[in-house]
C-alpha positions in Angstrom: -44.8 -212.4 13.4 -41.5 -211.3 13.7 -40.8 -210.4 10.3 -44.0 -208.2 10.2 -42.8 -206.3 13.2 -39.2 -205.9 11.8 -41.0 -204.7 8.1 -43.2 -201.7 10.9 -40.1 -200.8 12.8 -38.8 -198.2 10.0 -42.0 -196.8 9.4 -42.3 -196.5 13.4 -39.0 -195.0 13.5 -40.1 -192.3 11.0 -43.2 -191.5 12.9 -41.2 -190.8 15.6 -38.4 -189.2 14.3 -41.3 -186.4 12.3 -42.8 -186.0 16.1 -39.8 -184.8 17.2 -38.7 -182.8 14.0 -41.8 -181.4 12.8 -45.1 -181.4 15.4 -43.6 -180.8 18.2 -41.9 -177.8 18.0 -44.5 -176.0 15.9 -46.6 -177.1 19.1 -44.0 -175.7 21.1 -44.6 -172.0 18.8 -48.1 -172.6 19.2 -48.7 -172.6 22.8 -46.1 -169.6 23.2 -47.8 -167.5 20.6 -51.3 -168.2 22.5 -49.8 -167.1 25.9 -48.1 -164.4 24.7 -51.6 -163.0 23.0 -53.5 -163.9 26.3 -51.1 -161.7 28.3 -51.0 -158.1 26.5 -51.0 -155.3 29.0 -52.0 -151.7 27.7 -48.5 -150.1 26.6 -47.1 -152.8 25.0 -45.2 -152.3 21.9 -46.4 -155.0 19.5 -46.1 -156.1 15.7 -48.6 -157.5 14.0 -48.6 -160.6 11.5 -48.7 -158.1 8.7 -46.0 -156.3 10.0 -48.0 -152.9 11.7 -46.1 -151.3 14.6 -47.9 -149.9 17.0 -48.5 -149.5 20.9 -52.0 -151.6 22.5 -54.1 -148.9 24.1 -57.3 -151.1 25.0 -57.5 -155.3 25.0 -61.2 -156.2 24.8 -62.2 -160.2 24.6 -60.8 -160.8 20.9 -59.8 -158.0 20.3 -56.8 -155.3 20.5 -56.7 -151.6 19.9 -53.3 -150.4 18.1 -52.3 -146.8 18.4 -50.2 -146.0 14.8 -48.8 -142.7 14.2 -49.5 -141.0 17.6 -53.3 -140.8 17.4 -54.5 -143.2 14.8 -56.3 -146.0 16.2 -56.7 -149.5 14.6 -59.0 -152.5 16.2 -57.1 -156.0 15.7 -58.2 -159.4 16.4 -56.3 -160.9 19.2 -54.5 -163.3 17.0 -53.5 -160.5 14.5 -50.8 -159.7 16.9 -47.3 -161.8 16.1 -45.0 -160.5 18.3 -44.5 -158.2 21.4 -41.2 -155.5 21.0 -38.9 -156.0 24.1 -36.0 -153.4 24.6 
């Protein structure tokens, strides 16, 4: 018994060891990306995963309303939005 315990230990210790390297943190990312999509406000300056500047003018269930270019207006998905510009 003991020697089929000792043989799982390094296997364990690599389980654990990719929790704390890998899945965590991108679970970390994760939750702050969903917060930070729940919580747009109208006038936020935002970038989107495909890199589009642009200011949020309306927020609807799923999706967002860019302004580009002063008066062009582009509808996003909520989760089309990577980032929020802070100055």
């Amino acid at each position: 018994m003991g020697d089929t315990l000792t043989g799982l230990l390094p296997i364990l210790i690599m389980f654990v060891a990719m929790w704390f390297i890998l899945i965590r943190p991108a679970q970390k990312r994760q939750k702050a990306t969903t917060q930070m999509q729940s919580s747009l406000k109208r006038g936020d300056r935002v970038v989107t995963i495909g890199g589009l500047h642009g200011e949020v003018e309306a927020i609807e269930d799923t999706t967002v309303v860019i302004i580009v270019d002063g008066n062009t207006r582009l509808k996003f998905e909520r989760q089309a939005i990577g980032r929020v510009i802070t100055e």
